[in-house]
TIFIVO-940090 format. One line per 3 residues: for each residue y, x, z of N, C-alpha, C. Coordinates in steps of 0.2 Angstrom, whole numbers. Layout:
% residues N
Y X Z Y X Z Y X Z | ...
//
This chain:
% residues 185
-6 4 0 0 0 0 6 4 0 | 5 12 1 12 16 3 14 14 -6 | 10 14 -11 12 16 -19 17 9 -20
14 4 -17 19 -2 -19 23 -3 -14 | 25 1 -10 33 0 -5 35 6 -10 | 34 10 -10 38 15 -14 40 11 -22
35 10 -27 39 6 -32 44 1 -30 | 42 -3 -25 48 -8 -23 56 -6 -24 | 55 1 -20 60 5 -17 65 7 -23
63 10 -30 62 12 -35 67 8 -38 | 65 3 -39 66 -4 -42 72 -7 -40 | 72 -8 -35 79 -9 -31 84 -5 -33
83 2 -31 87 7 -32 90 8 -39 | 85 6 -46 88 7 -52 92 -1 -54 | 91 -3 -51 94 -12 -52 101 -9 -50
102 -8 -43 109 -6 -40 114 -1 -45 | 110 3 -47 113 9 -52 114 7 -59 | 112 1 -63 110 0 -71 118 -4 -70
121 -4 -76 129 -6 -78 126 -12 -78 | 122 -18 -79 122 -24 -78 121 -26 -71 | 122 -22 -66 120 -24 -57 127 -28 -55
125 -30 -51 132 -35 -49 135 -34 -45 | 138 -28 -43 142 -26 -39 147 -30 -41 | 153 -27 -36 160 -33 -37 166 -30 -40
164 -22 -41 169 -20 -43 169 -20 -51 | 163 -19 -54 163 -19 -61 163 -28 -63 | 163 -32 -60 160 -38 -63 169 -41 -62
173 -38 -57 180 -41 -59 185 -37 -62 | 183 -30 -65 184 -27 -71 183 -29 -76 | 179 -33 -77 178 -37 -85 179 -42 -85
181 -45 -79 182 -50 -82 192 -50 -81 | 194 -45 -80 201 -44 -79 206 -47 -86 | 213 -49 -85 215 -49 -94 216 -44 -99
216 -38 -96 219 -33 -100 213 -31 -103 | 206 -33 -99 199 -30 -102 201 -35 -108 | 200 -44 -106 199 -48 -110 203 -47 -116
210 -46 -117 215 -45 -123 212 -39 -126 | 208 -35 -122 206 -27 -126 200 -33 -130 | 198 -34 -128 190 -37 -133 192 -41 -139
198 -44 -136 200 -48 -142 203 -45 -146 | 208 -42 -147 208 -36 -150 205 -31 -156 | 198 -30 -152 195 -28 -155 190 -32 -160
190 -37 -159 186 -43 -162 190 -45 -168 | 199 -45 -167 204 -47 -173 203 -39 -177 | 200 -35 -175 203 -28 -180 195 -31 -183
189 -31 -182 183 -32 -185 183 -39 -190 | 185 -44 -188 186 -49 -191 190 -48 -198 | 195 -44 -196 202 -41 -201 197 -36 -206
193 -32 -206 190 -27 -209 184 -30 -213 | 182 -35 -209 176 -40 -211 180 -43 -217 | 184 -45 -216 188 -50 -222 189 -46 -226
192 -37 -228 194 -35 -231 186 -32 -236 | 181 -33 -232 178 -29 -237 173 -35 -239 | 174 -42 -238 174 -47 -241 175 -49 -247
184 -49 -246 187 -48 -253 186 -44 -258 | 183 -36 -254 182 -33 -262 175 -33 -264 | 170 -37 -260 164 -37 -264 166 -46 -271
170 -51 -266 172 -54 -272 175 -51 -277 | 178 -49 -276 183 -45 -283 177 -41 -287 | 175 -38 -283 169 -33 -287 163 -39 -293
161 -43 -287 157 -49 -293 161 -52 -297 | 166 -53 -297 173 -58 -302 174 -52 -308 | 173 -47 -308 174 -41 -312 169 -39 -317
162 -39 -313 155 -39 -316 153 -46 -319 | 155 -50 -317 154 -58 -319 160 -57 -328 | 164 -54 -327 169 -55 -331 167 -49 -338
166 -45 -334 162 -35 -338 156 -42 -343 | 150 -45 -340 145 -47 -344 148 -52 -349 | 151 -57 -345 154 -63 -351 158 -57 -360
162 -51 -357 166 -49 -362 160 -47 -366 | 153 -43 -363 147 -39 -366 144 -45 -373 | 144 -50 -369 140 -56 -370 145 -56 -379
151 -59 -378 154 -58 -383 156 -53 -388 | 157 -47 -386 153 -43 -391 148 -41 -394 | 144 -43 -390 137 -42 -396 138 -46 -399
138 -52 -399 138 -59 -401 140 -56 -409 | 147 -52 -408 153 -52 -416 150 -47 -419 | 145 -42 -415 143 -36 -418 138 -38 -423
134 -43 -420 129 -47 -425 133 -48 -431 | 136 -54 -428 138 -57 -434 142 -53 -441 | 144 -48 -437 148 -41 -443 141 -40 -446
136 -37 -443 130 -35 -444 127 -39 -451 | 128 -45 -449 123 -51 -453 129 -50 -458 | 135 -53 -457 140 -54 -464 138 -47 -470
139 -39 -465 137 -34 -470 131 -36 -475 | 125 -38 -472 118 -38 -474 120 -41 -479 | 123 -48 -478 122 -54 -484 127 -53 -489
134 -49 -489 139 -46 -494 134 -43 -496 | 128 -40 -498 125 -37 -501 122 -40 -503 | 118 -45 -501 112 -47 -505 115 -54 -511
122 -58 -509 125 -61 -511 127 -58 -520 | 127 -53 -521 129 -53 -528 121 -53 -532 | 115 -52 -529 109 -53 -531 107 -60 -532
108 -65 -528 107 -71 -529 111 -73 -534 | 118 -72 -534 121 -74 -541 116 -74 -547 | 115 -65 -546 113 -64 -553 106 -68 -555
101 -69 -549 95 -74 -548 97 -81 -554 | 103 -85 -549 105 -94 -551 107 -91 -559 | 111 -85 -561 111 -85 -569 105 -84 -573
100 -80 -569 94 -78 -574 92 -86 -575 | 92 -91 -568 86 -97 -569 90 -101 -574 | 97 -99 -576 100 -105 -582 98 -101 -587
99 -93 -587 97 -93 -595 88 -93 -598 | 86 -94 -591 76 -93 -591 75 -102 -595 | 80 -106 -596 79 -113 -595 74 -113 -604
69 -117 -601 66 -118 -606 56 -115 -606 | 60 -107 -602 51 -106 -600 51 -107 -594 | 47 -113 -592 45 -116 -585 43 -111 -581
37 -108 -583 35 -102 -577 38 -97 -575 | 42 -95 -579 49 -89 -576 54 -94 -573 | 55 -99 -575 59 -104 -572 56 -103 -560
51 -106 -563 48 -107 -557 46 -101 -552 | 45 -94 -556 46 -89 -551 52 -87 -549 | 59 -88 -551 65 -86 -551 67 -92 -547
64 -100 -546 67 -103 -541 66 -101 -534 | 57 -100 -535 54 -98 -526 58 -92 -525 | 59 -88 -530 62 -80 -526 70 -83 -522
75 -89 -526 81 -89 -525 80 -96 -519 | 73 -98 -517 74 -102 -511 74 -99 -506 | 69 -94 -506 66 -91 -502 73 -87 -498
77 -85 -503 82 -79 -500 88 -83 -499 | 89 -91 -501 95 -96 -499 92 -98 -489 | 85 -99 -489 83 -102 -483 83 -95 -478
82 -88 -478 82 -85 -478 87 -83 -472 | 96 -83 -477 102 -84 -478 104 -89 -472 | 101 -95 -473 99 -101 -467 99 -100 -461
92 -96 -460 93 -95 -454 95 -91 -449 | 101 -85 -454 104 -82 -449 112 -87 -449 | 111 -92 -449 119 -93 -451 123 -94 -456
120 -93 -462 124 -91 -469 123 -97 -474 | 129 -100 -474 126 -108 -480 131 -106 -484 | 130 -111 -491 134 -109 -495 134 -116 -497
143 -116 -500 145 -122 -502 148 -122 -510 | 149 -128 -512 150 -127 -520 156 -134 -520 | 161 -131 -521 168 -136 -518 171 -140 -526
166 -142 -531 165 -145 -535 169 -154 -533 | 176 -155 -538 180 -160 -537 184 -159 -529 | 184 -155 -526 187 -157 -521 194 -154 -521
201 -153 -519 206 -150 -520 205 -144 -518 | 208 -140 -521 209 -134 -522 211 -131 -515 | 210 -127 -512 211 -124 -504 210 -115 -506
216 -113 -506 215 -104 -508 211 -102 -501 | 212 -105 -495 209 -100 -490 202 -103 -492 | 198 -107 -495 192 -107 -498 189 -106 -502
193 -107 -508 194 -105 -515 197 -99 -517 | 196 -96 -524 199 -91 -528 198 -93 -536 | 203 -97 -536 204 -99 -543 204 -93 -548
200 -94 -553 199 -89 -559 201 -93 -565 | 202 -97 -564 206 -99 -570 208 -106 -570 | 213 -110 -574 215 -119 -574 216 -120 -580
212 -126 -581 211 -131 -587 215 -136 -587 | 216 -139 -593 219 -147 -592 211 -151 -591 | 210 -156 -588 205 -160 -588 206 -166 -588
204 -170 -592 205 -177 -592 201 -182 -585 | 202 -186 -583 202 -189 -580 201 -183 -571 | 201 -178 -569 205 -175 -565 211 -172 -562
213 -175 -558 220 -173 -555 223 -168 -554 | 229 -164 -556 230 -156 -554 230 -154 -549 | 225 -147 -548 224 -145 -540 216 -146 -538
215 -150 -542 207 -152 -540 202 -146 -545 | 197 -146 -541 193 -139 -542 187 -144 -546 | 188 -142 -556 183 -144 -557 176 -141 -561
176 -135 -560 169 -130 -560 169 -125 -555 | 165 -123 -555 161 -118 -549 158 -114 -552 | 163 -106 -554 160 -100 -556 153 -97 -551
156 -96 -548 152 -95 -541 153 -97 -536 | 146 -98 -532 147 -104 -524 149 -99 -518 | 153 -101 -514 156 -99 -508 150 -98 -502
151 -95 -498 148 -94 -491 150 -93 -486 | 148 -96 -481 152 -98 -474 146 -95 -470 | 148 -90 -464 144 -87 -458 148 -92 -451
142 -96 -450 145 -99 -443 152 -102 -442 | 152 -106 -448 158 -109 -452 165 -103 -454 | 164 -99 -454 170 -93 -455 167 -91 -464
172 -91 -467 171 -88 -474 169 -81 -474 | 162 -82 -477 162 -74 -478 162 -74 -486 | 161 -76 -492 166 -77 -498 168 -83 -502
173 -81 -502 177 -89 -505 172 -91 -511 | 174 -98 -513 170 -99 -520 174 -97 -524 | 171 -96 -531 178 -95 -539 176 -100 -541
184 -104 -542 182 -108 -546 189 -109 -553 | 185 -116 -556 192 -116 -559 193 -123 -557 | 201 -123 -559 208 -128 -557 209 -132 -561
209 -141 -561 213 -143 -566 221 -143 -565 | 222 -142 -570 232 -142 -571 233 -148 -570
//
């Protein structure tokens, strides 16, 4: 029994000495004003520090939120530069294709390999965005038109587009080349 009076003793002893014991002099220390203003205090600089580095993690997501949206939009144009470059090339071979199938007129089977090649390569054209239009009767519009020449026409109005040299093409509704056409006077 001397081993558990002595723990007792021990026990007691470290309780009286640890900063949480309830002596009188520390426990109306703390609780003094000058302690309490100190703690507040320190709570308003933490609080204030806490906000500032609140702010700049917002600002930093508002920045990167805004960095992706701009990324986002330049690829987007890069393509589409990319695709118009492609089809500016391939567009004066389709031309020459729609001439070959009006002068092939007459032998069917040339006719009909010169169609599939020229669907194949309008559908093609399709599915990056590339449609072509052919502005046949409608008024003449320079920002979509390139008049090559003006006729008198009987029973058409002046300004009115009455043949279509060549058909126009639009990339995601923006002109990538005007049609030619011609003008009645």
């Amino acid at each position: 029994m001397a081993t558990e009076e002595t723990r007792t003793e021990e026990f007691s002893a470290a309780a009286a000495e640890s900063p949480g014991g309830d002596s009188e002099g520390e426990s109306a220390g703390a609780d003094s004003p000058e302690a309490v203003e100190q703690d507040l205090a320190a709570l308003v600089a933490k609080a204030k520090e806490r906000d500032e580095y609140l702010a700049v993690a917002q600002r930093t997501q508002a920045d990167f939120e805004n960095y992706r949206k701009r990324m986002a939009r330049e690829n987007a144009a890069a393509q589409n530069r990319g695709v118009a470059k492609v089809a500016r090339e391939l567009l004066p071979a389709l031309d020459h294709l729609e001439h070959a199938l009006k002068a092939a007129a007459g032998h069917e089977d040339v006719v009909k390999g010169f169609a599939l090649v020229s669907d194949e390569i309008v559908a093609a054209l399709g599915r990056v965005g590339i449609e072509s239009f052919s502005p046949e009767g409608e008024p003449f519009d320079p920002n979509e038109h390139e008049a090559m020449a003006a006729h008198a026409a009987e029973g058409a109005e002046p300004g009115t587009v009455i043949e279509v040299y060549q058909r126009g093409y639009l990339l995601d509704g923006q002109i990538l080349r005007p049609a030619r056409v011609v003008v009645a006077e």
